[in-house]
C-alpha positions as CSV (number, residue, x, y, z in Angstrom):
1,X,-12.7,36.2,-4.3
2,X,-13.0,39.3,-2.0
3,X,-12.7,41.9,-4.5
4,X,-15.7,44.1,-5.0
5,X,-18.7,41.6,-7.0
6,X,-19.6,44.4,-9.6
7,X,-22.2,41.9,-12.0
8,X,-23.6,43.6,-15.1
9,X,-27.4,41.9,-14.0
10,X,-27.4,44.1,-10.7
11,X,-26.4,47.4,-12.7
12,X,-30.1,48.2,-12.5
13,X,-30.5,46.5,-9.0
14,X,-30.5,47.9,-5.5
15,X,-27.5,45.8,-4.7
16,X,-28.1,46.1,-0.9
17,X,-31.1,44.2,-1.6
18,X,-29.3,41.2,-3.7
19,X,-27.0,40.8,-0.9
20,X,-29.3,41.1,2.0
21,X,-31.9,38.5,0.5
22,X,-28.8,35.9,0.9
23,X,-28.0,36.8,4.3
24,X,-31.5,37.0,5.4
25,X,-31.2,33.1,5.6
26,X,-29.1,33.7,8.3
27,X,-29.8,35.1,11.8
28,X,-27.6,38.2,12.7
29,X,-26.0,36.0,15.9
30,X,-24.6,33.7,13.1
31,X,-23.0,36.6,11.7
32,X,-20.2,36.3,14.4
33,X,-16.8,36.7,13.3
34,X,-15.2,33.2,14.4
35,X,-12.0,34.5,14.6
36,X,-13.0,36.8,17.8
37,X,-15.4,34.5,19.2
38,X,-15.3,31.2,18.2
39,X,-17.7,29.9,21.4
40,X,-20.4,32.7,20.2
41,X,-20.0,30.9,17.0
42,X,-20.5,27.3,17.5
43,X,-23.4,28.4,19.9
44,X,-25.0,30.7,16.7
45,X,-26.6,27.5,14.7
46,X,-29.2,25.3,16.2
47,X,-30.4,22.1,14.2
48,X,-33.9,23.7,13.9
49,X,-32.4,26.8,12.4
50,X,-30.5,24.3,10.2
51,X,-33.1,22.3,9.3
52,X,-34.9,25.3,8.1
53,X,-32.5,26.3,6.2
54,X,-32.6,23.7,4.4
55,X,-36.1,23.8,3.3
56,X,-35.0,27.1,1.4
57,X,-32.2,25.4,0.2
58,X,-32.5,26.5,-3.9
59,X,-33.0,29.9,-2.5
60,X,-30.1,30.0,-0.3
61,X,-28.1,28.9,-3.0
62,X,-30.0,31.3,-5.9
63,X,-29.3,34.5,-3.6
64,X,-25.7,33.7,-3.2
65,X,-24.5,33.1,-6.7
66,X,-26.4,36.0,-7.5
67,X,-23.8,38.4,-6.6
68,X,-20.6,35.7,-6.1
69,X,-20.9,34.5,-9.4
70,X,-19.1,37.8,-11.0
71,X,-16.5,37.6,-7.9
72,X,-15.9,34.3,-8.7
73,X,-15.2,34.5,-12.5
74,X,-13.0,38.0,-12.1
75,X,-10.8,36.8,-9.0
76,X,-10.8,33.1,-9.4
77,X,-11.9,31.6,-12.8
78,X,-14.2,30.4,-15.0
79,X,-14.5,27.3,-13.2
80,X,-15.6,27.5,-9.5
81,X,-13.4,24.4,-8.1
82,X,-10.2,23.4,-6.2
83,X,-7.9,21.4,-7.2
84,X,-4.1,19.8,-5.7
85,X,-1.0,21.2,-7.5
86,X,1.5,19.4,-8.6
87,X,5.2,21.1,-8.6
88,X,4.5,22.6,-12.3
89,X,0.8,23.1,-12.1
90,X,-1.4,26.4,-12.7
91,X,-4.5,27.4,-11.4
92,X,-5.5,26.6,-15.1
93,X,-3.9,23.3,-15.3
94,X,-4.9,22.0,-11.9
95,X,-8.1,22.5,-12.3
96,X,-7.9,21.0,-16.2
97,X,-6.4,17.8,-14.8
98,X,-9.5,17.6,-12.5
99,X,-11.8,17.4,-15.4
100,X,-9.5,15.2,-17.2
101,X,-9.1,12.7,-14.8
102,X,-13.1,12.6,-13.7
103,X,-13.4,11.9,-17.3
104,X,-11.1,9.2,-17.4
105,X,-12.6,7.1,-14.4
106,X,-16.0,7.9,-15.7
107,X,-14.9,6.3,-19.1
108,X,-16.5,9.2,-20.9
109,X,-16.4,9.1,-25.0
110,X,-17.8,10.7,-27.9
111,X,-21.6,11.1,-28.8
112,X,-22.0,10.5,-25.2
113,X,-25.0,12.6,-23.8
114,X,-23.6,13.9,-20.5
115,X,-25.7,15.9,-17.4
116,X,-23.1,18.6,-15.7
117,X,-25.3,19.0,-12.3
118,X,-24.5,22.2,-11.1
119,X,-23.0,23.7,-14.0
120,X,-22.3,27.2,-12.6
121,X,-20.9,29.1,-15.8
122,X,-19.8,26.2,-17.6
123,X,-16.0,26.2,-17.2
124,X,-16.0,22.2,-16.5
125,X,-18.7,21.5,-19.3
126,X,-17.1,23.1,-22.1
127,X,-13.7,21.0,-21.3
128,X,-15.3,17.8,-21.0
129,X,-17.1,18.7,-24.2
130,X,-13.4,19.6,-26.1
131,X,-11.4,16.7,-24.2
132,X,-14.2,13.6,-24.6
133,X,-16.3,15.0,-27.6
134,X,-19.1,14.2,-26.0
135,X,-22.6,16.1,-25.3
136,X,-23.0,18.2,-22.0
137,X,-26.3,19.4,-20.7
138,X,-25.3,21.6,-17.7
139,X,-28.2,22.5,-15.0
140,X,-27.8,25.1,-12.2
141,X,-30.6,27.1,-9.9
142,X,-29.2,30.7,-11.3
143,X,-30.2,32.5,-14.2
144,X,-27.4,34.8,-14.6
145,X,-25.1,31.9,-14.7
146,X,-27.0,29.9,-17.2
147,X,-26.9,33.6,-19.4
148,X,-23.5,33.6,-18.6
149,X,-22.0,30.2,-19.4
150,X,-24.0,30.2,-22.9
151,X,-22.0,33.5,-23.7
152,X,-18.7,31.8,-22.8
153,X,-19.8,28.8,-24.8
154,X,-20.7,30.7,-27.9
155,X,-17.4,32.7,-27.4
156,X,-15.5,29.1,-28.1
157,X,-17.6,28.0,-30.5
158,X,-19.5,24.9,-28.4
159,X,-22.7,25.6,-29.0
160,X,-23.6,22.6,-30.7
161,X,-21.6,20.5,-27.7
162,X,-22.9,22.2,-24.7
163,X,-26.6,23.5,-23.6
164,X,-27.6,25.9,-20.4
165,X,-30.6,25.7,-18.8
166,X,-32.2,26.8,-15.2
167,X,-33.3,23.7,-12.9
168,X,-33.9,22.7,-9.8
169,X,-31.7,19.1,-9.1
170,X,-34.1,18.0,-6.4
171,X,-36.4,17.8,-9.1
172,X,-34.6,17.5,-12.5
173,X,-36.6,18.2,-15.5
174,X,-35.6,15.3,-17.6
175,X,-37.0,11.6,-18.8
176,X,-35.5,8.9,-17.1
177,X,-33.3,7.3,-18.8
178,X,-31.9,10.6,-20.7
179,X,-28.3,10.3,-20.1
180,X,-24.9,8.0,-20.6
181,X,-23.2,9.3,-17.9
182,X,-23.4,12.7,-15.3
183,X,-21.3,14.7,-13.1
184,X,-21.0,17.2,-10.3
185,X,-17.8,18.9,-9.5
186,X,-18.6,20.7,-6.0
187,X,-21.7,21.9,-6.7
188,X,-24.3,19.2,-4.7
189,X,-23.1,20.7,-1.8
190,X,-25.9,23.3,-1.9
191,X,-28.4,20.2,-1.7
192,X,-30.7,20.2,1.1
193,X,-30.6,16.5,0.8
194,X,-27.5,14.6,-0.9
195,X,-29.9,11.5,-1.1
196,X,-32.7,13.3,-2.9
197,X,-30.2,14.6,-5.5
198,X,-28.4,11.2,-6.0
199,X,-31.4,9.8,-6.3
200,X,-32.9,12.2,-8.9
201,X,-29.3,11.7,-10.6
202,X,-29.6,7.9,-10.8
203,X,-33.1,8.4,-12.4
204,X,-32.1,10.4,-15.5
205,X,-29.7,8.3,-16.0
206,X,-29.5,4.9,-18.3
207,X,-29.1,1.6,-16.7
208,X,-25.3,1.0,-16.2
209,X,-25.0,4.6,-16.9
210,X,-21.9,6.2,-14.8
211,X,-22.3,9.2,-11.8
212,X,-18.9,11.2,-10.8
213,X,-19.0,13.8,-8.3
214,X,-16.4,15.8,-6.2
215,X,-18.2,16.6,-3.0
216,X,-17.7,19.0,-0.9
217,X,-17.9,17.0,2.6
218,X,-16.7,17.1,6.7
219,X,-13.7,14.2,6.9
220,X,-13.5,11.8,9.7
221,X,-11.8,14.0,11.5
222,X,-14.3,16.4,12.2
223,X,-15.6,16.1,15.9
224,X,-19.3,17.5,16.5
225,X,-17.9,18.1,20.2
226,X,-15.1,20.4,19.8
227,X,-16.9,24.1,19.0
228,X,-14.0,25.2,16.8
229,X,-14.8,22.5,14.8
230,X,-18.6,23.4,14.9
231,X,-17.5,27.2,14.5
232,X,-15.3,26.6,11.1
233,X,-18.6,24.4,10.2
234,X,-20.9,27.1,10.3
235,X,-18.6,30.1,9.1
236,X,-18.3,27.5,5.7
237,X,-21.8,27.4,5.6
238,X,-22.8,30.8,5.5
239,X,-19.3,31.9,3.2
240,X,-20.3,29.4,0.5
241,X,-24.0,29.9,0.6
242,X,-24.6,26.1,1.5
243,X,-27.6,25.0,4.0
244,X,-26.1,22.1,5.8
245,X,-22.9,21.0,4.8
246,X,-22.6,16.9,4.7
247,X,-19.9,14.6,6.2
248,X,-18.5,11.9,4.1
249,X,-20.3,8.8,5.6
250,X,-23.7,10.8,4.9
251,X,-22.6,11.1,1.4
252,X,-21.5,7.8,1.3
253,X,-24.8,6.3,2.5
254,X,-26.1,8.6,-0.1
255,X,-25.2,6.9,-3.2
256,X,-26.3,3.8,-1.5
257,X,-29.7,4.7,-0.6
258,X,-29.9,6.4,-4.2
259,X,-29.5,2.9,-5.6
260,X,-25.8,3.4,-7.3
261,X,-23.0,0.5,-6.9
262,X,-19.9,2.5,-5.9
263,X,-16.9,1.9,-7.5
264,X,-14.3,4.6,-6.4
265,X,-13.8,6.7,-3.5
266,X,-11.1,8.6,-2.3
267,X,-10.2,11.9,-1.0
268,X,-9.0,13.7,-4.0
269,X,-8.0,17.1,-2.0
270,X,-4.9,14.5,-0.4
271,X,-4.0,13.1,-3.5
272,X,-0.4,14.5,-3.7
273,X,-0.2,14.3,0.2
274,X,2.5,11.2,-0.3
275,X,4.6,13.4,-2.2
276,X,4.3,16.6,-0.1
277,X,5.7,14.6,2.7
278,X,8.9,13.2,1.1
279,X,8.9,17.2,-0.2
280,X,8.8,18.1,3.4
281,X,11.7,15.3,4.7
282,X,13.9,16.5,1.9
283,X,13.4,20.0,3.0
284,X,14.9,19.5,6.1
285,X,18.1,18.0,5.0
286,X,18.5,20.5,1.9
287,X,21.0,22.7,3.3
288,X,22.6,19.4,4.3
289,X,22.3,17.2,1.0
290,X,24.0,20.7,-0.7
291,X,26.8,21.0,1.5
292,X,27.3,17.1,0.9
293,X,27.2,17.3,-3.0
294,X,29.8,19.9,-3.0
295,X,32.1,18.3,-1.0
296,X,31.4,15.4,-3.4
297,X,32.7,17.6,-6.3
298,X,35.1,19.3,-4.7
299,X,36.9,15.9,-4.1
300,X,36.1,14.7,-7.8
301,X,38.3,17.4,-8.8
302,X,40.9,16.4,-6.9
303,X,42.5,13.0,-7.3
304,X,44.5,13.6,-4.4
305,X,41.9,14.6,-1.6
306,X,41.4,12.9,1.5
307,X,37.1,13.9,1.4
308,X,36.4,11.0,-1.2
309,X,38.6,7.8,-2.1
310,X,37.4,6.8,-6.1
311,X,37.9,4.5,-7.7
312,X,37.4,3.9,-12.0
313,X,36.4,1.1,-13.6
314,X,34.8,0.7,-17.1
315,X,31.6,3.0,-16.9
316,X,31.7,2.6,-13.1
317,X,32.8,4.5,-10.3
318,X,32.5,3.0,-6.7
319,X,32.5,6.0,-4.0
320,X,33.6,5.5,-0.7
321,X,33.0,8.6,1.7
322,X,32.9,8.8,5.4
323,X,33.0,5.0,5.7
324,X,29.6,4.7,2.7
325,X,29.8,3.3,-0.4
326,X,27.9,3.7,-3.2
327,X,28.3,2.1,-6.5
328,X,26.3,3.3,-9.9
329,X,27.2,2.8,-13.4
330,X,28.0,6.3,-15.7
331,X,27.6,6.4,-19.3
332,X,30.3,9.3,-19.5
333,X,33.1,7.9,-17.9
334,X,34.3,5.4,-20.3
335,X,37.7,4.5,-21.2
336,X,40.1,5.9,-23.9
337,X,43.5,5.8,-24.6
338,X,45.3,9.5,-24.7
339,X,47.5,8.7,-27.2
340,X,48.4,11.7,-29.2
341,X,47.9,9.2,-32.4
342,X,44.3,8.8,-31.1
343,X,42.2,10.7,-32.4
344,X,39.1,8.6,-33.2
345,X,36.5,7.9,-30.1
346,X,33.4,5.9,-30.6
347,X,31.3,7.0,-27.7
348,X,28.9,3.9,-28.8
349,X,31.1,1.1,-26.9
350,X,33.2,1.3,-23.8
351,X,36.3,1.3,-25.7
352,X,37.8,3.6,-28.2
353,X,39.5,2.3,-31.7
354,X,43.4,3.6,-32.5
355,X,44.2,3.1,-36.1
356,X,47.4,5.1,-35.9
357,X,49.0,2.7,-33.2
358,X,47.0,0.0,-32.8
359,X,46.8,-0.1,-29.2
360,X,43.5,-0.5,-28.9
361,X,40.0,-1.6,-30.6
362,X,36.8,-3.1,-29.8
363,X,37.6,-6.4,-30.2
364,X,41.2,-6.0,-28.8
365,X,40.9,-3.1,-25.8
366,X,44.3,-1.7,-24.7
367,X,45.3,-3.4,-22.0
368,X,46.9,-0.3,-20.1
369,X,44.2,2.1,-21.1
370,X,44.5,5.9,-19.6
371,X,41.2,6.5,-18.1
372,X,40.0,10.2,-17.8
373,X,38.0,11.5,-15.2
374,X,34.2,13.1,-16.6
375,X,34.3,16.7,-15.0
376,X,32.4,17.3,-12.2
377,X,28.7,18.6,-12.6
378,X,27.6,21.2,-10.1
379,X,23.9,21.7,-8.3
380,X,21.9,24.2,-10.3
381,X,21.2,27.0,-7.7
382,X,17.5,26.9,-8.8
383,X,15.0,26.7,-6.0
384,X,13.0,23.7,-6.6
385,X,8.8,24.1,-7.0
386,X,7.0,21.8,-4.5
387,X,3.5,20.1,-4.3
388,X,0.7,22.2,-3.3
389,X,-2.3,22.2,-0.7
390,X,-5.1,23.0,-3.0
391,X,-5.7,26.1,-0.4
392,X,-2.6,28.1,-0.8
393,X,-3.6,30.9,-3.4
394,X,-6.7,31.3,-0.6
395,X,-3.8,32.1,1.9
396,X,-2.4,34.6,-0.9
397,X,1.1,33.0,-1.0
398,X,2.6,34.7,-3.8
399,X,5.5,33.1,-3.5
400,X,4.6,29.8,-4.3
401,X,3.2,31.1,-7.8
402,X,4.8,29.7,-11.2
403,X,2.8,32.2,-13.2
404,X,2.7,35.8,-13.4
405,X,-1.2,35.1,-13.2
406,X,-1.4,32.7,-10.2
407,X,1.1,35.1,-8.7
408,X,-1.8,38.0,-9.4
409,X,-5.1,35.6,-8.1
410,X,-2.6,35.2,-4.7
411,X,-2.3,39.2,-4.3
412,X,-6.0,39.4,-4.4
413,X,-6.7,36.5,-2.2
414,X,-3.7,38.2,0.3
415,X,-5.1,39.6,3.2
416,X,-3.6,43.2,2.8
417,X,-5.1,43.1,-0.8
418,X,-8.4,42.5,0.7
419,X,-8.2,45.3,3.5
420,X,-7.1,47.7,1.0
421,X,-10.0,46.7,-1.6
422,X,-12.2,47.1,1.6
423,X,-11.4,50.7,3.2
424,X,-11.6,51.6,-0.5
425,X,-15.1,50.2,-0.7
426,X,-16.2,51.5,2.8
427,X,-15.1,54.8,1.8
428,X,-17.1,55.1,-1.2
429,X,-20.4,53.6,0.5
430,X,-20.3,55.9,3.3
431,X,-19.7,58.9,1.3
432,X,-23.0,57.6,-0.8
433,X,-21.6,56.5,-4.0
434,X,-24.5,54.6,-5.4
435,X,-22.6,51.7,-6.7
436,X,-20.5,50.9,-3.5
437,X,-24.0,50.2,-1.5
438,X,-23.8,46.9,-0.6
439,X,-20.6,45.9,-1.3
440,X,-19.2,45.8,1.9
441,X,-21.7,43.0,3.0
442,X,-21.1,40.9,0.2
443,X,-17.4,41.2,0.9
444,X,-17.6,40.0,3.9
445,X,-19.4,36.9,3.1
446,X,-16.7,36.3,0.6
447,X,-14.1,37.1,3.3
448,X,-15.8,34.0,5.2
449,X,-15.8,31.7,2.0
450,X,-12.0,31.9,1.4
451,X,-11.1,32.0,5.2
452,X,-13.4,29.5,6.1
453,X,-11.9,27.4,3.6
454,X,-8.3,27.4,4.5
455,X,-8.7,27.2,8.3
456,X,-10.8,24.1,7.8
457,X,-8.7,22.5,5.7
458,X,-5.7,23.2,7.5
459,X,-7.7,21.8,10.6
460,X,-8.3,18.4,8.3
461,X,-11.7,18.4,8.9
462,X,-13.1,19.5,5.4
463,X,-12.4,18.0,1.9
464,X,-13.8,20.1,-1.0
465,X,-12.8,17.3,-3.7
466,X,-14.1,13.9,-1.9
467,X,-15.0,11.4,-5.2
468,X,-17.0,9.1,-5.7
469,X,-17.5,7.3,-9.2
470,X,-20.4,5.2,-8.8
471,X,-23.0,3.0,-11.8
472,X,-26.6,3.1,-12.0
473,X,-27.1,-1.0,-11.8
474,X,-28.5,-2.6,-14.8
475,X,-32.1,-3.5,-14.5
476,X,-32.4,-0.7,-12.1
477,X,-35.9,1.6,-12.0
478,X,-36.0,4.6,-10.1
479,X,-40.0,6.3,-9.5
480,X,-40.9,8.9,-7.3
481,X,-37.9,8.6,-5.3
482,X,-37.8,5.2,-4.8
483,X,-36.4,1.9,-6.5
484,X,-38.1,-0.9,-8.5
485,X,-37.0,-3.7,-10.3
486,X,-34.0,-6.0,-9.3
487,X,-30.0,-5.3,-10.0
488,X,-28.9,-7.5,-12.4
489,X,-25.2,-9.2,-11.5
């Protein structure tokens, strides 16, 4: 996400000013680079200056999707998320089996009329939209995204399934009652208040109607005490445009107060954590397991070797090696007689027919039977793919690609990708290229929104993908903020 923002709304602008409005929101001392002084860092954010940065909360987040939105789309996607890999999964597929799976727990289904809160430029509404069939209305504070996302939609012919417009979620612009069902995919982070937009959420929505979000939130394991911690907080704040970033047990007290019954919770960004580990135990026996398998073969090549003692049965082989043994049953090695009258195997039963001698059938099996050893398979020398944090094309690991493409997105997330993008860009502006003004600023803020992102994950204490799937409760009336009316059981 570091390569030179370049949106067509700003050719006309005085970039310098785009970018400065956002980082006006933030003092100069909170500027810091973390990495040089992480104590300078932690010290840089007060609670008051906090606190009124969250009163300017939709203009924080207006001024920074104003020129990350283009740096976004062109180095990332179309849809502004994380997402765990599996050993086979793309960028495109992770993030697809996101959506899908939101839209399974949410129970989504066609005709449904369904609010995308914090739509950004549509990527997640217009799969919902193909995958469920239902209706999206997507929201989000920026113009140029809601000019965007309706160019993408038209471009894939969901116009009639999806609809852009500009609004505020602290103070949506719909009836209550509008909608079956609503999500936000890491987008309510930018809320000054998580309760406030919950609570405007549960409003629009229809008693029993279903909420599922991915929040962005601090884990457990974040400790207010320890100024790295504090430092990686406020470098994530300031990268991603958000005004105070929320732990999980204040969004979890959230959907309470907003009047939602919970259903689900879990943290998503861990979800193939089991897997990596038994990944990472195999891993360290690998060279191990090989040498073991080829011994193995070696010694079911020779009948006579003193590595393996086996012994054949009908469709079973019992190994005994180094004092183990191991028994499993082998659809290939199955008796037949090698008869040179033989010449008629049915691989359907454990014994073969012999017409021409008669010294064996199904019903009467040889009783002397010559049984032939299966050859031996060998490992495919193919290095197996492995589960994935959902930061690694952040850290530009190339080598951890499947695609041609992902391999591409990890180059220009690399660090020497980014320096080089950067001298180039420094270059340009100092030697007064009209175009390059600017850049360099907004470069570094995206520096701080990928770096940001991996060192606090890696530290454990931030979650970008924290669910919830929670149910406005029947009976349920939401006014002004507050709740009326009784849940019904």
């Amino acid at each position: 996400m570091n390569c030179p923002p370049n949106p067509p709304t700003h050719q006309k602008q005085d970039f310098t000013k785009v970018v400065g409005t956002y980082t006006a929101h933030f003092d100069q001392a909170q500027l810091l680079d973390d990495d040089d002084d992480e104590t300078a860092a932690a010290a840089a954010v007060t609670e008051d200056q906090r606190q009124k940065r969250q009163g300017k909360a939709a203009q924080v987040t207006d001024s920074y999707y104003e020129f990350a939105t283009a740096a976004y789309e062109k180095n990332w996607s179309t849809r502004f998320h994380y997402a765990p890999f599996s050993p086979p999964d793309t960028l495109h597929s992770a993030q697809c089996f996101v959506e899908h799976r939101l839209a399974l727990f949410m129970g989504l289904r066609p005709g449904m009329k369904v609010l995308d809160v914090g739509c950004g430029i549509g990527g997640p509404a217009r799969e919902m939209a193909k995958l469920v069939g239902c209706e999206v209305v997507g929201i989000t504070i920026n113009q140029a995204q809601v000019d965007r996302a309706i160019q993408l939609t038209a471009q894939e012919g969901l116009t009639g399934k999806c609809t852009f417009l500009k609004a505020d979620w602290h103070d949506l612009p719909f009836a209550p009652n509008s909608f079956d069902a609503a999500f936000a995919i890491e987008a309510t982070c930018h809320a000054s208040s998580l309760r406030t937009v919950y609570t405007n959420i549960c409003r629009v929505l229809k008693p029993g109607g279903v909420f599922g979000v991915s929040e962005w939130v601090l884990t457990p394991a974040f400790d207010r005490n320890n100024s790295r911690h504090i430092a990686m907080r406020n470098r994530m704040e300031r990268g991603n445009g958000i005004s105070n970033l929320h732990t999980s047990d204040e969004a979890r007290q959230a959907m309470a107060s907003a009047g939602f019954d919970v259903s689900h919770e879990e943290d998503f960004a861990r979800y193939f954590d089991y897997l990596m580990d038994k990944d990472k135990d195999n891993g360290n026996d690998k060279d191990k397991d090989s040498n073991t398998r080829t011994q193995a073969a070696a010694a079911d090549r020779n009948s006579s070797g003193a590595a393996a003692t086996t012994t054949q049965m009908a469709g079973t082989r019992t190994r005994t090696t180094e004092g183990s043994q191991t028994q499993f049953t082998s659809p290939v090695l199955i008796p037949y007689s090698s008869s040179s009258n033989n010449t008629n195997t049915n691989t359907n039963t454990s014994y073969s027919t012999n017409s021409g001698s008669g010294s064996g059938s199904v019903s009467n099996p040889n009783p002397n039977p010559d049984w032939r050893r299966a050859p031996a398979s060998s490992p495919l020398l193919i290095t197996p793919s492995h589960h994935r944090d959902w930061w690694w094309l952040l850290e530009g690991k190339t080598d951890l690609a499947t695609t041609w493409t992902d391999c591409w997105t990890a180059w220009k997330m690399s660090r020497f990708a980014r320096r080089a993008w950067y001298a180039l860009v420094w270059t340009l502006e100092h030697l007064g290229y009209s175009r390059a003004q600017g850049v360099c600023e907004a470069m570094n803020t995206m520096a701080d929104c990928v770096d940001s992102a991996v060192d606090a994950g890696k530290e454990g204490i931030f979650s970008p993908c924290w669910w919830f799937i929670a149910r406005k409760p029947m009976g349920l009336i939401v006014v002004d903020g507050n709740m009326e009316g009784k849940r019904k059981q």
